[in-house]
NUNUTI-827855 format. One line per field, with one value per residue: x, y, z of N, C-alpha, C in turn; residue in one letter. Coordinates in steps of 0.2 Angstrom, whole numbers, plus 5000, padded with zeros to 4 digits. Example, Ala and Ser with C-alpha at 12.3 -4.5 7.8 and 13.67 -1.06 7.14 Angstrom:
BEGIN
n.px = 5066  5064
n.py = 4972  4989
n.pz = 5039  5035
ca.px = 5062  5068
ca.py = 4978  4995
ca.pz = 5039  5036
c.px = 5066  5064
c.py = 4984  5000
c.pz = 5039  5039
code = A  S
This chain:
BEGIN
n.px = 5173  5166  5161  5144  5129  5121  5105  5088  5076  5060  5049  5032  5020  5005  5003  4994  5002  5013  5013  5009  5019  5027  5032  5039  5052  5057  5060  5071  5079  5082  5089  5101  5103  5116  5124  5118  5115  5101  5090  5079  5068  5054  5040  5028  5016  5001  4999  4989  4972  4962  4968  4967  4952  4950  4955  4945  4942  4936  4931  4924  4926  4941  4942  4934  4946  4954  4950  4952  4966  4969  4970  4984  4989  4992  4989  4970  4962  4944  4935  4929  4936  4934  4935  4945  4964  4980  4995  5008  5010  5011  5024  5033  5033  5042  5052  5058  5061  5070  5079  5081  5086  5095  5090  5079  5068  5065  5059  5048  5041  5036  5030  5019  5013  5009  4998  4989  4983  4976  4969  4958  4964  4967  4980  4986  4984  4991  4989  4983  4994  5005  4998  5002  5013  5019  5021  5034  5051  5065  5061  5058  5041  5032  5042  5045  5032  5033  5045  5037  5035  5050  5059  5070  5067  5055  5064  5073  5063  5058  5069  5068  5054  5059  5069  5062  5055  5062  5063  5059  5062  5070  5071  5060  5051  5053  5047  5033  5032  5031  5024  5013  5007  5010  5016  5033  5039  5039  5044  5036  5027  5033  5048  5063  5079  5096  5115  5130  5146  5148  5137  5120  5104  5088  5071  5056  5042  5029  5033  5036  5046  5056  5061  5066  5076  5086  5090  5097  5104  5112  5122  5133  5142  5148  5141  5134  5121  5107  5099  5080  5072  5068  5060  5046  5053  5068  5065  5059  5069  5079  5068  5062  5052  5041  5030  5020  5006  5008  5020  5031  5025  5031  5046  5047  5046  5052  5066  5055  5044  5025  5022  5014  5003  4993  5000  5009  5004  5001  5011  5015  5005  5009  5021  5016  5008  5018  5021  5033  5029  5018  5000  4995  4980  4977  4969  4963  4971  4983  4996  5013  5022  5038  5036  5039  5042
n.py = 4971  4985  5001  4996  5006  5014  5012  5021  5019  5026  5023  5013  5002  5003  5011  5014  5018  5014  5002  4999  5002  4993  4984  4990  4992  4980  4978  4984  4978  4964  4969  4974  4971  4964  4974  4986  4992  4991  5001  5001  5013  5019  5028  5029  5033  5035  5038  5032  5024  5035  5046  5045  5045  5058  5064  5062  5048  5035  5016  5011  5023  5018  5007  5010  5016  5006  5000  5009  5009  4997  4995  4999  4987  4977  4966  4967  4966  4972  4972  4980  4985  4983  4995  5009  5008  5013  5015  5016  5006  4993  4999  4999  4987  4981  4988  4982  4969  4974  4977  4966  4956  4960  4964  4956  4967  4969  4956  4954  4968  4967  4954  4962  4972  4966  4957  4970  4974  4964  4957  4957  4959  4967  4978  4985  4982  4969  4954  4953  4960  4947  4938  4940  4941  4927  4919  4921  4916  4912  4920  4923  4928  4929  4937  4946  4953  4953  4963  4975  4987  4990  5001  5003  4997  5009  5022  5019  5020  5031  5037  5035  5039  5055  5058  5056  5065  5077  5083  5094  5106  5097  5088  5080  5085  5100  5095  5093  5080  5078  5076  5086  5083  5080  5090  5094  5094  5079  5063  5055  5036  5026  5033  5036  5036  5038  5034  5037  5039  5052  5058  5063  5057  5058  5050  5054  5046  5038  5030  5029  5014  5018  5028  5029  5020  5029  5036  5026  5021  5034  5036  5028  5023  5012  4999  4984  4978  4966  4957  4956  4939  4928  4918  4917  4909  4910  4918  4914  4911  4920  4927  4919  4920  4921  4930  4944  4944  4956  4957  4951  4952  4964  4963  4952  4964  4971  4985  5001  4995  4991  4984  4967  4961  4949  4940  4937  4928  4917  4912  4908  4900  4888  4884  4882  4871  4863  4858  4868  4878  4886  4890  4905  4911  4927  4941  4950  4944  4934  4926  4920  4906  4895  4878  4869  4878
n.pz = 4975  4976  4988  4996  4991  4999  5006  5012  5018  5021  5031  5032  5040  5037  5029  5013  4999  5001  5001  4987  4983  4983  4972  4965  4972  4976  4962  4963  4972  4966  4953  4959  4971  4981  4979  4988  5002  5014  5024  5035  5041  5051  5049  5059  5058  5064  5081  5088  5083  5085  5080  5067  5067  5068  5058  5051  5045  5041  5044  5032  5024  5021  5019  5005  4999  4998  4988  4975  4976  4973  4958  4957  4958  4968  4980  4989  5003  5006  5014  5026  5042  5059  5065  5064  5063  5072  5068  5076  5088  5079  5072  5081  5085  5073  5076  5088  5082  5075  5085  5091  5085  5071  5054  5053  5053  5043  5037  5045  5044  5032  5034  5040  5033  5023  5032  5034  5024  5018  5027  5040  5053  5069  5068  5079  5090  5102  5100  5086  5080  5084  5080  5063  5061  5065  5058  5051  5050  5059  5069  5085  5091  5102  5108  5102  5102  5116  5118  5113  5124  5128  5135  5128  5115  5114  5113  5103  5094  5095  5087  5075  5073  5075  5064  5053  5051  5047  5035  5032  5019  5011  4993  4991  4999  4990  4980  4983  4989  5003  5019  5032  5046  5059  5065  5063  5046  5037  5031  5018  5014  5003  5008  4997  5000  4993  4996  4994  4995  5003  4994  4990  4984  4980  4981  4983  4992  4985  4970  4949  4946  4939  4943  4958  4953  4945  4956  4963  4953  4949  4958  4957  4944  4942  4947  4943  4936  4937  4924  4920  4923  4913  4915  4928  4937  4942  4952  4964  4971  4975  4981  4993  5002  4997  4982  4977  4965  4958  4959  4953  4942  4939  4940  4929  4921  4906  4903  4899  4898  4902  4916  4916  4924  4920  4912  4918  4929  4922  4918  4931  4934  4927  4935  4947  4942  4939  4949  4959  4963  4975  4977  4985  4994  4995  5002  4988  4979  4976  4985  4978  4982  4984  4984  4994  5004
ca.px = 5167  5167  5156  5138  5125  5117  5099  5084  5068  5056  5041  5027  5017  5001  5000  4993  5005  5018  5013  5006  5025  5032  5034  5046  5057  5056  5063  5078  5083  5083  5095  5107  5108  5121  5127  5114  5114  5097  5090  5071  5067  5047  5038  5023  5011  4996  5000  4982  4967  4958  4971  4963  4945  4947  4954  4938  4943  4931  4932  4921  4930  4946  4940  4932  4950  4960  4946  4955  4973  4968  4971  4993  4990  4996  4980  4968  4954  4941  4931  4929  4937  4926  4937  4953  4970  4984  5000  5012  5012  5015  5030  5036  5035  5047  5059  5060  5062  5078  5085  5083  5089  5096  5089  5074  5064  5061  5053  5041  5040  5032  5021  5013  5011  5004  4993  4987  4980  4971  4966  4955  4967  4969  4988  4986  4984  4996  4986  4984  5001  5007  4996  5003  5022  5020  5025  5041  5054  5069  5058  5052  5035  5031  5048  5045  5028  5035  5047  5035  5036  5052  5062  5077  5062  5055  5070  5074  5056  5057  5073  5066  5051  5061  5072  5058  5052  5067  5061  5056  5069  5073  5071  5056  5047  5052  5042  5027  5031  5034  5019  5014  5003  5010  5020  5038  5038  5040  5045  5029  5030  5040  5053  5070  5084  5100  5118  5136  5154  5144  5133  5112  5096  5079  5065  5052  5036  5026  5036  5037  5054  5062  5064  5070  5081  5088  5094  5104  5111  5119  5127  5138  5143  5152  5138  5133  5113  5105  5094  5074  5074  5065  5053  5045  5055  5074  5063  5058  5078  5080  5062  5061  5046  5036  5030  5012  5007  5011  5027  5034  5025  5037  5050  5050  5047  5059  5064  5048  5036  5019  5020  5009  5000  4989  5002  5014  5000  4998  5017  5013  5000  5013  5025  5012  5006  5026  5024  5037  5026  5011  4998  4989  4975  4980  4966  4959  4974  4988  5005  5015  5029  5039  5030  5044  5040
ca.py = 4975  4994  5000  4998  5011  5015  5014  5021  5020  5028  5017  5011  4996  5004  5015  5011  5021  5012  4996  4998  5002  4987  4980  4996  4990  4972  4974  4987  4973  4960  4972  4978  4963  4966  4982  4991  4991  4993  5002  5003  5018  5017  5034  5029  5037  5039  5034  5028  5025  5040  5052  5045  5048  5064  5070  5060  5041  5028  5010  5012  5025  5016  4999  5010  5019  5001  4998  5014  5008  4991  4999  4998  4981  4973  4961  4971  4966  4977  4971  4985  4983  4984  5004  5012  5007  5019  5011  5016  5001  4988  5003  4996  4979  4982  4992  4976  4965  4974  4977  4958  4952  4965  4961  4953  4970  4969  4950  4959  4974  4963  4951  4967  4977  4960  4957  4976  4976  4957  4952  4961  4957  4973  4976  4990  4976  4962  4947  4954  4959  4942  4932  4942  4939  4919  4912  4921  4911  4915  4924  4922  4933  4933  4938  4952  4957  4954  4968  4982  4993  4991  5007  5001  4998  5016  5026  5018  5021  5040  5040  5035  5047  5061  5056  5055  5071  5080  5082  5102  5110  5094  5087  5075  5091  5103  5091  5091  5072  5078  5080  5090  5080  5081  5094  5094  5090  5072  5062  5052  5033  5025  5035  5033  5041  5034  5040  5035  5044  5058  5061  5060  5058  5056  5051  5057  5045  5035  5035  5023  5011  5021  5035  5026  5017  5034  5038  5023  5022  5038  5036  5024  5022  5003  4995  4980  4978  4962  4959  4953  4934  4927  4916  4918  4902  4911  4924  4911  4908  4928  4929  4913  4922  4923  4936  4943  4942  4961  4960  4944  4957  4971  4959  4951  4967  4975  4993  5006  4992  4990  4977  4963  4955  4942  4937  4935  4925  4912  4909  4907  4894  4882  4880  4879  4864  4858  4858  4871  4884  4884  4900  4906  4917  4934  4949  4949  4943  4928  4925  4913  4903  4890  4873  4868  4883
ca.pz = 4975  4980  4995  4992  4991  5007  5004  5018  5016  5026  5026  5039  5037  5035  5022  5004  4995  5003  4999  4980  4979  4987  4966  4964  4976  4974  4956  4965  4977  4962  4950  4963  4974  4987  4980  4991  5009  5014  5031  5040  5045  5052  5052  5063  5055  5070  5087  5089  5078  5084  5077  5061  5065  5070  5053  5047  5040  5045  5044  5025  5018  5021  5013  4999  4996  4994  4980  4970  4977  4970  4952  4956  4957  4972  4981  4996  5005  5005  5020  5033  5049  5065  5069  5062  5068  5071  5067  5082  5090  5073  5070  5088  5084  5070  5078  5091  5079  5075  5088  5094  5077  5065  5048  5056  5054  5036  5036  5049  5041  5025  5037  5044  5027  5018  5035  5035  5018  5016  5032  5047  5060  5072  5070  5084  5096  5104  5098  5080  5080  5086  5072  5059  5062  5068  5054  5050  5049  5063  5073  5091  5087  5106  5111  5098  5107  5124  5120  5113  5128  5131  5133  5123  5108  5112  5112  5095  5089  5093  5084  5070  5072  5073  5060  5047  5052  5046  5028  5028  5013  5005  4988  4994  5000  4984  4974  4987  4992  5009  5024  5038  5048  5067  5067  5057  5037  5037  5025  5016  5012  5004  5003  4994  5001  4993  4999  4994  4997  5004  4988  4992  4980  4986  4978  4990  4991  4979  4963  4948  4948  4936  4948  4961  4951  4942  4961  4966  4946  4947  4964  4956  4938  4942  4947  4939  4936  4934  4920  4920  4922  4906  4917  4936  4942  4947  4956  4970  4972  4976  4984  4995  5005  4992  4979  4973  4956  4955  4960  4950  4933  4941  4939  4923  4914  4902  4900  4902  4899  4907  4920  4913  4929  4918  4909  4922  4931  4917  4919  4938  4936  4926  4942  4949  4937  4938  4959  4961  4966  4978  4975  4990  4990  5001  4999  4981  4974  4978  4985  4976  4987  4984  4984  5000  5010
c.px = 5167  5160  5149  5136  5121  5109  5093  5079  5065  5051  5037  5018  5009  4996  5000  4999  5013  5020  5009  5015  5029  5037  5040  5054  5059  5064  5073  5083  5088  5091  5102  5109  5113  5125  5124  5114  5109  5096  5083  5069  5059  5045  5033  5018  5006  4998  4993  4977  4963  4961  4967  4955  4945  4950  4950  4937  4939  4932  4932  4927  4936  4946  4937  4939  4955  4956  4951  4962  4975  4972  4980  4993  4991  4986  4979  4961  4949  4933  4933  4931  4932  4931  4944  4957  4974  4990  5008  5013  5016  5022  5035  5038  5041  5053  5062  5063  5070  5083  5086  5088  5090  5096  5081  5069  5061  5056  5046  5037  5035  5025  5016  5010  5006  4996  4988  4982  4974  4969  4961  4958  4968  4974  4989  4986  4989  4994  4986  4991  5005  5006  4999  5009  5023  5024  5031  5045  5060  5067  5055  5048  5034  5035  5047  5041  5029  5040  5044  5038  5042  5057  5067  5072  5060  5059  5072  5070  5058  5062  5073  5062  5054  5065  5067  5054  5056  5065  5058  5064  5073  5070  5064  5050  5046  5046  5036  5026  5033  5025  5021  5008  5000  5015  5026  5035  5042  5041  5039  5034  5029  5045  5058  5075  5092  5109  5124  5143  5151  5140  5124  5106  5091  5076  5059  5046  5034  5028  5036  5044  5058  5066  5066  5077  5087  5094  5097  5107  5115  5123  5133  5137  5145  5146  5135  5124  5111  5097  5086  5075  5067  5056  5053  5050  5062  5071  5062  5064  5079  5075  5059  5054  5041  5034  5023  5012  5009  5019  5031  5030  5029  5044  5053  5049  5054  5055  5057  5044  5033  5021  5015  5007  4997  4995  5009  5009  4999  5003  5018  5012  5005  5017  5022  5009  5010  5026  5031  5034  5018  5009  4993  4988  4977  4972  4962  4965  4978  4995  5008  5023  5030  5036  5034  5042  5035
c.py = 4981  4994  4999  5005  5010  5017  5015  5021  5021  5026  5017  5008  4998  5009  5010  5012  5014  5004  4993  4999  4996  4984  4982  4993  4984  4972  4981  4980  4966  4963  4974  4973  4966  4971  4987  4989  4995  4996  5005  5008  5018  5024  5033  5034  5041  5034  5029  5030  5032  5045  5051  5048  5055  5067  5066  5053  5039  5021  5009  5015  5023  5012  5003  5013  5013  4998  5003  5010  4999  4991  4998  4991  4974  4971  4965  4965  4970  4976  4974  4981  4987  4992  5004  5011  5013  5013  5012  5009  4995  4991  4999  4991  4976  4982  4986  4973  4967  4977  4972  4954  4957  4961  4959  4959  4969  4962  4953  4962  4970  4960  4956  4970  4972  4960  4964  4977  4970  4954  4961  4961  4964  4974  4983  4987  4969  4956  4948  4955  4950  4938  4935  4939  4932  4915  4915  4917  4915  4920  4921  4926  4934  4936  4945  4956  4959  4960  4975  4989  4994  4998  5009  5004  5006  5023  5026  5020  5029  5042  5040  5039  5052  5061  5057  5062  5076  5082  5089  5104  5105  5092  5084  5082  5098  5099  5086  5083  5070  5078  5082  5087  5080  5085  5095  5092  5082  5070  5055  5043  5030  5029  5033  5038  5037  5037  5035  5044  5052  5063  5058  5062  5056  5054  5047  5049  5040  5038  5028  5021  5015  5027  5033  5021  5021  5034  5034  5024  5030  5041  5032  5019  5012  4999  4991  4979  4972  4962  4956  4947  4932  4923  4917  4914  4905  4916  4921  4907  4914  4927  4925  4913  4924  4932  4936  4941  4951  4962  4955  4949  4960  4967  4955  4957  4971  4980  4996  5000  4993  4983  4971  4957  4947  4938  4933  4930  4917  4909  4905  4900  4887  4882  4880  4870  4859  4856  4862  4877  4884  4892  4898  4913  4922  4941  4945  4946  4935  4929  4919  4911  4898  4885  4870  4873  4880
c.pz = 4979  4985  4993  4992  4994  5005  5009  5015  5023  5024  5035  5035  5036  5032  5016  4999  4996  5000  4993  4978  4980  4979  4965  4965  4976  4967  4956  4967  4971  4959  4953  4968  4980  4986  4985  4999  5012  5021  5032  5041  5044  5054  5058  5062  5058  5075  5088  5084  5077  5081  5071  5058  5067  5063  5047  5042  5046  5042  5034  5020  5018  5016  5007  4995  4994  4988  4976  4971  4971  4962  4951  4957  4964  4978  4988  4997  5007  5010  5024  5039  5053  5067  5065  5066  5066  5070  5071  5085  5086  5074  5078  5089  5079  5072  5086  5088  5077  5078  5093  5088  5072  5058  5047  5053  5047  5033  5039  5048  5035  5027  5038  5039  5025  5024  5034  5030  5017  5020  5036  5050  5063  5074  5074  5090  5097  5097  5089  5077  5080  5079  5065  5059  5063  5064  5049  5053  5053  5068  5080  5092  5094  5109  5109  5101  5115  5126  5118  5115  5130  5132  5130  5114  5109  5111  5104  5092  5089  5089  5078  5068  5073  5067  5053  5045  5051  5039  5025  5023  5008  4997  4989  4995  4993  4980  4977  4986  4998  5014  5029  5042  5055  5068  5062  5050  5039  5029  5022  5015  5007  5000  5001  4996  5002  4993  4997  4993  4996  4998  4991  4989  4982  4980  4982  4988  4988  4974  4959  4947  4943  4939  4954  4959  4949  4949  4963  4957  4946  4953  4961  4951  4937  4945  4942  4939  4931  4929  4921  4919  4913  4909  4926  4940  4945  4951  4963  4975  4978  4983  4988  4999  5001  4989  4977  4968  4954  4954  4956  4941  4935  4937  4934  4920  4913  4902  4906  4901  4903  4908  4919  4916  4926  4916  4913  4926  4926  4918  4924  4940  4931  4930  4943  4949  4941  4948  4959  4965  4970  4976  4981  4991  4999  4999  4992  4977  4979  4981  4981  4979  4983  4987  4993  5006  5016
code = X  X  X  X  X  X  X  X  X  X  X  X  X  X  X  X  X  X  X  X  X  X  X  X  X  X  X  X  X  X  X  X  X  X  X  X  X  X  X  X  X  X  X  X  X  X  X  X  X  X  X  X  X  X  X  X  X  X  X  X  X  X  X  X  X  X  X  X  X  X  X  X  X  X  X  X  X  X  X  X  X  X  X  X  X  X  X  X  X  X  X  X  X  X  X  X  X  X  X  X  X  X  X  X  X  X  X  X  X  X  X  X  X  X  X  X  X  X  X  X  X  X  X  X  X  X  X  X  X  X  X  X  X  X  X  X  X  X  X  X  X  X  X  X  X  X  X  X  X  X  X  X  X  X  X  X  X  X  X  X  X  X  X  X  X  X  X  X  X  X  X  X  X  X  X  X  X  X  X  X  X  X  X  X  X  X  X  X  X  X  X  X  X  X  X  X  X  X  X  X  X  X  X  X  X  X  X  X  X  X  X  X  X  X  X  X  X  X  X  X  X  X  X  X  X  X  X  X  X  X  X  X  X  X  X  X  X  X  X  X  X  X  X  X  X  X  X  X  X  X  X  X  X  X  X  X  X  X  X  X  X  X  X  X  X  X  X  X  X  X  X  X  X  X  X  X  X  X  X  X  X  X  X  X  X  X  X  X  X  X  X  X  X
């Protein structure tokens, strides 16, 4: 097999954008499989919650914006929290995680996304942090919090904030999918920034999978790309952490189709039946894990 295709994503666990595309990516990882060697990069969006109130979001207008978000499919909860979190710290917890355990940061990086959207928990805090991560699987969760502050973890963090915030004059920016938020043009999430034998495509933001998919396929013509399985059940082989119902539609579809969440859900609910599949309820919608899990 030839080198893969170095894939970064600049993300951070609590943005919506970020995690209405979660399906995108999902059905990247499936078809490319070990061609792609992925890598974290956490913008930190606001250091603290009040950065948020002061450009005017309240606990409301959040929960009434993942009602709209709700539309890309992927499950929210729409029960206000008691204040606005800044997402600096989660981004810390992350960036622990993989510099305790490389690999580690993207179970993480998932528990914290999925907690952010369907639960109240306040992933700005130890204790919310903590509950959210518990039950990844190779992880000592308080070891994770225990190193937050440490100055190995912050060093790493700022290199990732500045790193993200390189993004004025690129392609991500050409095609107003960059911000200016705290200063430098940053790069929005989730980006895609995919790089082999010194060649580099972007595509900036929230996008749908065929624009991401476009920039790793034409980094390199010899990859092999797996097809859509016919039913949900080798997805939970791939996907052992479970998948929503939006991203398991992402998954089986062919081509441009539309993703077809009910009908992917009907499939669901027979492993389910067969006991291969357990469904639990996340936000407005479910996860479905293997029944073993």
């Amino acid at each position: 097999m030839s080198q893969p295709v170095k894939v970064t994503v600049y993300n951070d666990p609590g943005c919506p954008w970020a995690y209405s595309a979660v399906p995108a990516l999902r059905v990247l990882e499936w078809r490319y499989r070990e061609q792609l060697e992925w890598r974290l990069v956490v913008i930190g969006l606001a250091e603290r919650g009040e950065q948020y109130v002061e450009r005017g979001y309240t606990p409301v207008w959040m929960a009434q914006a993942y009602v709209e978000f709700g539309k890309y499919g992927m499950p929210f909860s729409t029960t206000p929290r008691t204040r606005v979190l800044g997402t600096g710290r989660a981004c810390r917890a992350i960036v622990a995680a993989r510099l305790l355990q490389p690999g580690k940061e993207w179970p993480v990086f998932r528990a914290l996304q999925l907690a952010w959207f369907t639960t109240q928990l306040l992933l700005d805090e130890d204790e919310g942090i903590l509950e959210a991560i518990s039950s990844v699987p190779g992880i000592d969760a308080q070891d994770v919090i225990s190193r937050i502050e440490d100055p190995a973890v912050e060093e790493a963090y700022a290199h990732d904030h500045a790193e993200t915030r390189t993004a004025e004059g690129s392609v991500t920016d050409l095609q107003g999918k960059a911000a200016q938020t705290d200063g430098p043009v940053r790069y929005t999430a989730p980006s895609v920034v995919a790089e082999r034998d010194g060649n580099r495509l972007e595509a900036g933001g929230f996008q749908p999978v065929q624009a991401y998919d476009v920039v790793v396929a034409n980094l390199d013509r010899e990859l092999s790309r797996a097809a859509s399985p016919e039913t949900p059940a080798p997805l939970f082989e791939r996907f052992p952490e479970g998948l929503t119902t939006q991203e398991v539609a992402a998954l089986l579809t062919r081509g441009n189709d539309e993703p077809d969440p009910r009908a992917a859900e009907v499939e669901l609910l027979e492993l389910v039946a067969s006991g291969d599949v357990q469904r639990i309820e996340v936000g407005d919608g479910a996860l479905w894990v293997p029944a073993s899990t």
